[in-house]
C-alpha positions as CSV (number, residue, x, y, z in Angstrom):
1,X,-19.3,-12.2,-22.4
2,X,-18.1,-15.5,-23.6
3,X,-20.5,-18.0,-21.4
4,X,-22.2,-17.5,-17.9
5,X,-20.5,-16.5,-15.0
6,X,-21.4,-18.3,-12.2
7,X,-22.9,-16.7,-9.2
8,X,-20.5,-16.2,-6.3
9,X,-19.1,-19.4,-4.3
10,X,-20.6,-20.3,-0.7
11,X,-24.0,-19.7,0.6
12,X,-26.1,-17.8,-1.5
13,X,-26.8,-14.2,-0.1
14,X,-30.1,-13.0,0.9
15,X,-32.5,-11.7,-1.5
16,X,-32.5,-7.8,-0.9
17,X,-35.3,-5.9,-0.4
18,X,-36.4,-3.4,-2.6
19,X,-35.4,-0.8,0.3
20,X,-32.1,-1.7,-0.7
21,X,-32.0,-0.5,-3.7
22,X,-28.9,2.9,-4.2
23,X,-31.2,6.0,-4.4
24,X,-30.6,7.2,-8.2
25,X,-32.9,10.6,-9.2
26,X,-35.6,10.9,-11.6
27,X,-33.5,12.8,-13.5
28,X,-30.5,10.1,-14.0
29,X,-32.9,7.3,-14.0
30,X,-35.3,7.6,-16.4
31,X,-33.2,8.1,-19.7
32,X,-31.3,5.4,-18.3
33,X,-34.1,3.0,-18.2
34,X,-35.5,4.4,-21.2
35,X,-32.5,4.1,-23.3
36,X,-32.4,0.2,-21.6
37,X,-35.7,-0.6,-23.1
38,X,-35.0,0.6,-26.2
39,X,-32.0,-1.3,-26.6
40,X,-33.2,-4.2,-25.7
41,X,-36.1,-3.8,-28.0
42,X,-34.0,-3.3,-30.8
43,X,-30.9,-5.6,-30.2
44,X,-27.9,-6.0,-32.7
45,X,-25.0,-8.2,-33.1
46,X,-21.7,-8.2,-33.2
47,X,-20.1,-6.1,-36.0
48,X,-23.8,-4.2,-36.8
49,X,-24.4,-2.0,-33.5
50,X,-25.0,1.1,-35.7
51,X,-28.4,1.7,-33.9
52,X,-27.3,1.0,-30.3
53,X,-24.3,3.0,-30.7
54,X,-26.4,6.1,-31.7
55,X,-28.1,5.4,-28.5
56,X,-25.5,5.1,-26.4
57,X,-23.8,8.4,-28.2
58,X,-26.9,10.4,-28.3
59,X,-27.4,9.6,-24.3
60,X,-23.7,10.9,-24.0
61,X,-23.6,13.9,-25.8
62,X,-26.6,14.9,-23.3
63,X,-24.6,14.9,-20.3
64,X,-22.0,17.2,-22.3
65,X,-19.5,14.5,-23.3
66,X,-17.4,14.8,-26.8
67,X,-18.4,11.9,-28.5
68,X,-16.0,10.0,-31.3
69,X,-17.4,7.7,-33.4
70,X,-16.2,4.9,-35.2
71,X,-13.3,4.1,-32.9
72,X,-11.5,0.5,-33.5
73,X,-13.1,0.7,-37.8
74,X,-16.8,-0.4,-36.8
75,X,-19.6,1.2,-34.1
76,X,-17.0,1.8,-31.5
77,X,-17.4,4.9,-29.7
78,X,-15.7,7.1,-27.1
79,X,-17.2,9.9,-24.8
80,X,-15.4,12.4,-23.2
81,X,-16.2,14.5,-20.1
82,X,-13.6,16.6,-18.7
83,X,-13.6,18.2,-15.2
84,X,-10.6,20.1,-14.8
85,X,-6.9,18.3,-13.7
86,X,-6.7,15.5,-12.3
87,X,-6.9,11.5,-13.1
88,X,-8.6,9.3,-16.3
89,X,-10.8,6.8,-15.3
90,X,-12.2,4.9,-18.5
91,X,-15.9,3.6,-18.0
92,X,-16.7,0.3,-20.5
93,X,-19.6,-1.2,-21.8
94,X,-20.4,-3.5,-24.9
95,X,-22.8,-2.5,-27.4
96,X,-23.8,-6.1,-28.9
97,X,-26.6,-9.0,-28.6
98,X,-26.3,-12.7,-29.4
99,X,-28.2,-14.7,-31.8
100,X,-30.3,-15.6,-29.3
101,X,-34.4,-15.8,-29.5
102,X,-35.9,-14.4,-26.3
103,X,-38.6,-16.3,-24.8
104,X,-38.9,-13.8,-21.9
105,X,-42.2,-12.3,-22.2
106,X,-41.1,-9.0,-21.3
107,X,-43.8,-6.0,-22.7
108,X,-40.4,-5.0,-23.8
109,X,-38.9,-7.8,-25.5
110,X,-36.7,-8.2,-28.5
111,X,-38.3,-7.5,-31.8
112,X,-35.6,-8.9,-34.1
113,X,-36.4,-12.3,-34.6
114,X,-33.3,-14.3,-33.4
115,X,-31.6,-11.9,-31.9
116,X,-31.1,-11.2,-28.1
117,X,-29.5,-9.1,-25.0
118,X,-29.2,-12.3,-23.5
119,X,-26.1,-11.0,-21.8
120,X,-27.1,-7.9,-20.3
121,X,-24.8,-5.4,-22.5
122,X,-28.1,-3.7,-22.9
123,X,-28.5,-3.2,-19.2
124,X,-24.1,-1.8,-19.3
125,X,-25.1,0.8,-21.8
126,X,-27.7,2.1,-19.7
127,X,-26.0,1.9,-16.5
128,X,-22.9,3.8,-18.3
129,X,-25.0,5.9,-19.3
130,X,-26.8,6.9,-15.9
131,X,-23.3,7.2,-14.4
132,X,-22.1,9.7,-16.8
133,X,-25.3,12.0,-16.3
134,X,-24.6,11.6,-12.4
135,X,-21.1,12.9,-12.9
136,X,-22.3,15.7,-15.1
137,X,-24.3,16.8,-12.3
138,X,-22.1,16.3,-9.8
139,X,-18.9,17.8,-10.8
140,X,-18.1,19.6,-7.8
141,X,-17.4,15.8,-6.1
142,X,-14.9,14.8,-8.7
143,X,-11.7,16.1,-10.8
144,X,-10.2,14.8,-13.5
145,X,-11.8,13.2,-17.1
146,X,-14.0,10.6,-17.6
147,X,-13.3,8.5,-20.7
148,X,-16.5,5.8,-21.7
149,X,-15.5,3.1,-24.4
150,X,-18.6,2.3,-26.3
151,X,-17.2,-1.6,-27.3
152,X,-18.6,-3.1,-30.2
153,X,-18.2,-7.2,-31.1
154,X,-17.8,-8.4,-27.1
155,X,-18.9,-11.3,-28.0
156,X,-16.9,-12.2,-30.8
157,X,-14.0,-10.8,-28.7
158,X,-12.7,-8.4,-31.2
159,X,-13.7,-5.5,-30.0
160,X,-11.5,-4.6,-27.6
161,X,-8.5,-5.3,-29.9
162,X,-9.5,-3.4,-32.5
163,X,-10.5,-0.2,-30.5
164,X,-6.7,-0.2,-29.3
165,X,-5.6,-1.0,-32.4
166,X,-6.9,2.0,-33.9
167,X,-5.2,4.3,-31.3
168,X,-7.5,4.1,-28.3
169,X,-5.3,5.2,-25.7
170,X,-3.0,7.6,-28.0
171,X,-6.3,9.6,-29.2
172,X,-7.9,9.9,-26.2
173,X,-5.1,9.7,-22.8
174,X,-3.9,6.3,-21.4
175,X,-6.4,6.2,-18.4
176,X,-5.1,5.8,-14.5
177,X,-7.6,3.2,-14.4
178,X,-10.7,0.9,-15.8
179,X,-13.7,0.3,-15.1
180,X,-16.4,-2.4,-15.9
181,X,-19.2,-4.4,-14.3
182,X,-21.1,-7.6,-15.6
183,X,-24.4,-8.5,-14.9
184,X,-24.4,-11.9,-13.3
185,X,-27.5,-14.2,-11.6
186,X,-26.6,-13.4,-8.5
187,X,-29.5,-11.6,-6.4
188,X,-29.7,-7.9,-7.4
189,X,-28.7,-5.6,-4.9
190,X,-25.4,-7.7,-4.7
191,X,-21.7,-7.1,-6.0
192,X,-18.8,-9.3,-6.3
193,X,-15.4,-8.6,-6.6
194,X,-12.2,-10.8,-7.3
195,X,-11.6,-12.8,-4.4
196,X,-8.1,-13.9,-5.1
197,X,-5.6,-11.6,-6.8
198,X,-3.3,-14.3,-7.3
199,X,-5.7,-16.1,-10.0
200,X,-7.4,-15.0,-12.8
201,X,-10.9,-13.2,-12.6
202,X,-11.7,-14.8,-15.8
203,X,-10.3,-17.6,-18.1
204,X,-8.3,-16.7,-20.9
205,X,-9.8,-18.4,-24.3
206,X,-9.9,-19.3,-27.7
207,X,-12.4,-19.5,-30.5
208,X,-11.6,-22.4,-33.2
209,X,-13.3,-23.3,-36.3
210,X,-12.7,-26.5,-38.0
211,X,-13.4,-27.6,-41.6
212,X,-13.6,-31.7,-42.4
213,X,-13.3,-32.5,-45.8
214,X,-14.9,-35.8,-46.5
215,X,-16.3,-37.1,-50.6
216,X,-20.3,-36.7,-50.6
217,X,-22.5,-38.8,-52.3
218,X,-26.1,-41.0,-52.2
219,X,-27.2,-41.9,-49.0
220,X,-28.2,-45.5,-50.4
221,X,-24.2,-46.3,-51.4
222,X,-22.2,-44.9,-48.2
223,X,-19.3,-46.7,-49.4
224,X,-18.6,-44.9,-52.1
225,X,-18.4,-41.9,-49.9
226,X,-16.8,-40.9,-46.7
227,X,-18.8,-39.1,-44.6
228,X,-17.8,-36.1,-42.8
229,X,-20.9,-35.9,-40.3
230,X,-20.1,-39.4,-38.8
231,X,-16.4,-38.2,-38.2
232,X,-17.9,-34.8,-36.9
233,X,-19.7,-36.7,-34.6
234,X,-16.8,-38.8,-33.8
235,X,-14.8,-35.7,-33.4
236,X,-17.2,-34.2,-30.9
237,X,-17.1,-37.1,-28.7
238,X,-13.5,-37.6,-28.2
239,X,-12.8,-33.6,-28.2
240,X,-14.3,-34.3,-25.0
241,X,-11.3,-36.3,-23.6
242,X,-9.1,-32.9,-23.7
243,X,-10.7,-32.2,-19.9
244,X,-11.7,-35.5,-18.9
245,X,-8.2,-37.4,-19.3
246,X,-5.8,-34.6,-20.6
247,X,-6.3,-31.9,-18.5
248,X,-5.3,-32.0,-14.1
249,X,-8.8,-32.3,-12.4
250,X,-8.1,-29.2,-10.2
251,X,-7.4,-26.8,-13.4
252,X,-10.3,-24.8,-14.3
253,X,-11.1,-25.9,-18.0
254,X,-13.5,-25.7,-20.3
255,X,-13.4,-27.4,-24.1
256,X,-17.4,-27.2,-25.4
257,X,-18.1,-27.5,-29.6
258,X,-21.0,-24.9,-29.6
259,X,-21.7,-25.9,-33.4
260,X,-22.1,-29.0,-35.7
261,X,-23.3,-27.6,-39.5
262,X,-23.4,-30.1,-41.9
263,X,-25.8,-31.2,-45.0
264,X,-29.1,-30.5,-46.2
265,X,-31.7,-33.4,-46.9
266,X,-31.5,-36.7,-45.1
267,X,-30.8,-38.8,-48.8
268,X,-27.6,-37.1,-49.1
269,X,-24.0,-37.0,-47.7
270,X,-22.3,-34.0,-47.7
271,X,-19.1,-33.1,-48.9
272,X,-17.9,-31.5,-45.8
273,X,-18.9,-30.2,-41.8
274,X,-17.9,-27.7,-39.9
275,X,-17.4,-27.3,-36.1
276,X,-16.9,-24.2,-33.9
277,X,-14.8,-24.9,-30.8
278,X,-15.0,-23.0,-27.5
279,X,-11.7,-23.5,-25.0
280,X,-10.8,-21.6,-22.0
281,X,-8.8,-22.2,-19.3
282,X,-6.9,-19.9,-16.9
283,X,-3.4,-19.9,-17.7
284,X,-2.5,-18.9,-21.7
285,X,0.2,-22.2,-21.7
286,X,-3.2,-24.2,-21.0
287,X,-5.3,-22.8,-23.6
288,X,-2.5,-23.5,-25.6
289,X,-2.0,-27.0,-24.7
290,X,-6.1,-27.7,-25.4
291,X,-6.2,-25.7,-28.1
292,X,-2.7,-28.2,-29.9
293,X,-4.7,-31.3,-28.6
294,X,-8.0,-30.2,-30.4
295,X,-6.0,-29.9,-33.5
296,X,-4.2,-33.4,-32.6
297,X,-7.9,-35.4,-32.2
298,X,-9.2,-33.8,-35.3
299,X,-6.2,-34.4,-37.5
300,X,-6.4,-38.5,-36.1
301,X,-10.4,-38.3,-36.7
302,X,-10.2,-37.4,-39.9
303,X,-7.4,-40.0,-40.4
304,X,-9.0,-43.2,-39.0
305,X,-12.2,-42.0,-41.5
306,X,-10.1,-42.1,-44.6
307,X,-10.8,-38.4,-45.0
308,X,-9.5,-37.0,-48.7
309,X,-7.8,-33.9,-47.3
310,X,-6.4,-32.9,-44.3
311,X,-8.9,-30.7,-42.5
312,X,-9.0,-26.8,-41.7
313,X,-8.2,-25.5,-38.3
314,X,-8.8,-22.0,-37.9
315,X,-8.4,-19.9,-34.8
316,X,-10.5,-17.1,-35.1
317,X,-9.8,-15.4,-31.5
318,X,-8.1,-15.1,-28.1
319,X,-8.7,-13.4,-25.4
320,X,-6.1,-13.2,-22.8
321,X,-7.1,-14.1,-18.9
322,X,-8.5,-11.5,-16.5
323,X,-6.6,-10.4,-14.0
324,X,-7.8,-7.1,-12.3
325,X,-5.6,-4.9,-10.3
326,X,-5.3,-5.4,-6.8
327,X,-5.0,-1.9,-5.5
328,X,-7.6,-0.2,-7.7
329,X,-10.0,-3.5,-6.7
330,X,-9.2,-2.8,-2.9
331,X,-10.2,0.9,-3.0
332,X,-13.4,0.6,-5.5
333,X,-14.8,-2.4,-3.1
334,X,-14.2,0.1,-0.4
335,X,-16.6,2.7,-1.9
336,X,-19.2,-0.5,-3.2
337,X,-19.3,-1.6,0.7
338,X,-20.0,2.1,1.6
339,X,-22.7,2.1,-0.6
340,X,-24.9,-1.1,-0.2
341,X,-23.0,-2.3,2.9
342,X,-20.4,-5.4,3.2
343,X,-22.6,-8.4,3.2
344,X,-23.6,-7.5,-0.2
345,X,-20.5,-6.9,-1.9
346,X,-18.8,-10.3,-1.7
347,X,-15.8,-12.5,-3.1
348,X,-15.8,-14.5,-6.7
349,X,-13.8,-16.4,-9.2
350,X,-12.1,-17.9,-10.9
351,X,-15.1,-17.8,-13.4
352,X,-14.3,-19.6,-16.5
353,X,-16.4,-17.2,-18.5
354,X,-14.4,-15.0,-20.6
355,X,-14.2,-12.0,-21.5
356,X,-11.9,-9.1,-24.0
357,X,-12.1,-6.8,-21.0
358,X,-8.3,-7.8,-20.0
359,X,-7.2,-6.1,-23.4
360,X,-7.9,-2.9,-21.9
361,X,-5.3,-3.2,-19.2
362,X,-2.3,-3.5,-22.0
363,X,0.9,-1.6,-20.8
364,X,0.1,-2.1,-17.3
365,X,-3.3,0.0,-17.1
366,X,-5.3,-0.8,-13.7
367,X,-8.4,-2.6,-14.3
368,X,-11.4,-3.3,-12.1
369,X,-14.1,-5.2,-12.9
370,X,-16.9,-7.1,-10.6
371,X,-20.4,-9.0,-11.5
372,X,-23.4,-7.2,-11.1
373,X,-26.3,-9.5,-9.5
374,X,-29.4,-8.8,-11.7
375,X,-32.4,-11.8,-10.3
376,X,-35.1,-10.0,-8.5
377,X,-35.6,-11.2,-4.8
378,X,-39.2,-12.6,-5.8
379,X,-37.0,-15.1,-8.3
380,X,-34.6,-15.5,-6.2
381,X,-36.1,-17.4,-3.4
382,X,-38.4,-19.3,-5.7
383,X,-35.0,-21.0,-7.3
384,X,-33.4,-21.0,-3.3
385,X,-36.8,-22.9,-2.4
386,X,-36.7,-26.1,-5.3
387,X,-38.7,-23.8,-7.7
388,X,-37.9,-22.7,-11.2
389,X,-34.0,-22.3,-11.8
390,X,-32.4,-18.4,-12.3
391,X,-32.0,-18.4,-15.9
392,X,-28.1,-17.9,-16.3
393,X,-26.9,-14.9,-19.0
394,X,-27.2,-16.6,-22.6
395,X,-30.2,-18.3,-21.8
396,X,-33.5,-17.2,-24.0
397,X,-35.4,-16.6,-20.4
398,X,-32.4,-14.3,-19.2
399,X,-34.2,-10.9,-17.9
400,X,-32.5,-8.4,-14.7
401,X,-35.0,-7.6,-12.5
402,X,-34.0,-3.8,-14.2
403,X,-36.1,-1.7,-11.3
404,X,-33.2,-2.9,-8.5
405,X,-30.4,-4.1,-11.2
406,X,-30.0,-0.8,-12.7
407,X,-30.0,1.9,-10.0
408,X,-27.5,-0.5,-8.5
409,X,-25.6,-0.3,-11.8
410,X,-25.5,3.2,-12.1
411,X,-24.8,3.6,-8.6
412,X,-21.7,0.9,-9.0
413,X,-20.1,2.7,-11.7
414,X,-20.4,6.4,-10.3
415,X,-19.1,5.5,-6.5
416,X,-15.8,3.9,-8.2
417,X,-15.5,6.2,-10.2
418,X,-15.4,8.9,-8.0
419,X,-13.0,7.0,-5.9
420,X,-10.3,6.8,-8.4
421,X,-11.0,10.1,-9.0
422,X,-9.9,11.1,-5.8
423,X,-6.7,10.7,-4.7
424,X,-5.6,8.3,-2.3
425,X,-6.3,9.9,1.0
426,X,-7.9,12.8,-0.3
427,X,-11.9,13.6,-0.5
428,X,-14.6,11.1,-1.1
């Protein structure tokens, strides 16, 4: 997930107690949590999730899924369990980390140096991966197959593009609907749904990088050059105005330049910098608009600084907003409030986190999706009480309480699916 989602608007719900917690066997959860800890040991980004994708697959195959690999060109991967006629339901999770360094202190914490689950894609693998084992064992509650889209490059929102590029839906059945949770710092124990089906979920987005050409040279004669990192930093400044004075105070937006790379030793000016824009809004028109005035400041930055050539403007990906479906959303809360009880499945968005999940429902395919809280209850009320803040996803001090967070996962995914499994009416 592109950013943090934000925890769910109003008061904060209570922390739940450990009683709480969706009963989940020995047998589901322990190569669940095992294959957690092991992935988020062993972490890998976007484009190289060779290792977590054998995971995943391995974990699959187990409960007696047909596993292809390679899906979309990279570590994609889909599972299939079949159980007779009756509806698809497509289960999702990401396989990749950021390039994050954990500073955790978890006894099972990342040992690539750099690199992070500081998402919680680590914690969606596992949680898939429980739910399918549940369904294995359960088939006489359920008809129908159970697709799983193993999602490489989430985070560089590519993924899902190039998994239904490469014939997704027309190798494996168009599902009847699909599934996905996101871990969230809410208090675990918790779900949240959409709570307004008449706005986006999540914000649509785009990913820009931009190139400034400017003439290097010593740092003792900067006339004689014209240097790029003062207009980067002039650019950064008044890329800032595309929210503050350009952009309706009520519209959800967000313009933030994650990177500034420029030069090497202080005595020298370099020939060029490069910036890497983050916008997202929640209408495409808007992300357009921001994404036309980012060009429009960095064309007149590079102007007023006497810049040699014009400057490179690259986008290098979209991802559309999230809407989920409202039917499917109404009947999967149903099942959530059945299983943990109302007051902890509750209402959110319009997050302006993003997210290549909305790919998915191409052609009209239902999708539901809902944050999954992840802060132990011990946490929890520290933060609620002045202490220590939650650590948001992205952060280097991100860590799900996993002892309530993924039972409650696990238990998420196999209640929804089992509803949409059913029909309408039918059994539960």
């Amino acid at each position: 997930m592109q950013e943090t989602p934000a925890s769910p608007p109003g008061p904060p719900p209570p922390a739940p107690a450990r009683s709480t917690t969706p009963a989940v066997s020995r047998e589901v959860l322990r190569p669940a949590l095992e294959l957690y800890l092991d992935a988020h040991a062993h972490p890998e980004l976007s484009g190289a999730e060779r290792r977590t994708s054998d995971l995943l697959a391995a974990g699959l195959e187990r409960s007696g899924c047909e596993v292809a690999r390679k899906v979309g060109g990279g570590h994609g991967l889909v599972g299939v369990l079949r159980n007779g006629a009756g509806p698809t339901v497509m289960l999702r999770t990401e396989l990749d980390a950021l390039p994050v360094t954990e500073r955790t202190g978890l006894a099972y914490a990342s040992t690539v140096p750099g690199v992070m689950h500081a998402c919680g894609h680590d914690l969606h693998l596992a949680a898939v991966a429980g739910a399918v084992d549940e369904l294995a064992r359960t088939r006489s509650a359920w008809r129908g197959t159970v697709l799983v889209a193993g999602q490489p490059a989430e985070e560089t929102l590519t993924g899902a593009r190039d998994m239904l590029a490469d014939g997704l839906y027309e190798r494996f059945g168009t599902p009847d609907a699909v599934l996905a949770q996101h871990t969230s710092p809410a208090p675990a124990g918790t779900l949240a749904h959409a709570a307004d089906f008449r706005a986006p979920l999540m914000a649509a987005s785009a990913a820009v990088d931009v190139t400034l050409h400017g003439r290097g040279g010593h740092a003792g004669t900067p006339h004689l050059t014209v240097d790029p990192v003062l207009t980067a930093a002039a650019t950064v400044l008044r890329l800032q105005s595309v929210v503050a004075r350009e952009t309706a105070p009520a519209e959800h937006a967000v313009l933030t330049v994650g990177a500034l790379r420029a030069g090497g030793p202080g005595n020298v000016i370099p020939d060029t910098a490069e910036l890497s824009l983050c916008i997202r809004a929640l209408s495409e028109s808007a992300v357009e608009r921001m994404t036309a005035a980012a060009l429009r400041i960095v064309r007149a930055e590079c102007a007023a600084s006497g810049c040699p050539g014009d400057p490179d403007f690259t986008v290098t990906a979209r991802s559309p907003a999230l809407l989920t479906d409202e039917a499917a959303t109404v009947r999967v809360r149903r099942a959530h409030e059945e299983l943990l009880g109302p007051e902890r499945v509750v209402g959110c968005g319009p997050l302006t986190a993003t997210e290549d999940f909305a790919r998915f429902g191409a052609g009209g395919v239902p999708t539901v999706y809902w944050m999954l809280g992840v802060t132990g209850a011990g946490q929890w009320r520290r933060a609620r009480d002045g202490g220590p803040p939650v650590p948001p996803n992205h952060a280097p001090e991100f860590a799900p309480d996993v002892r309530t967070a993924l039972p409650t996962g696990i238990a998420a995914l196999v209640s929804a699916a089992r509803r949409m499994l059913a029909p309408e009416g039918g059994p539960r």
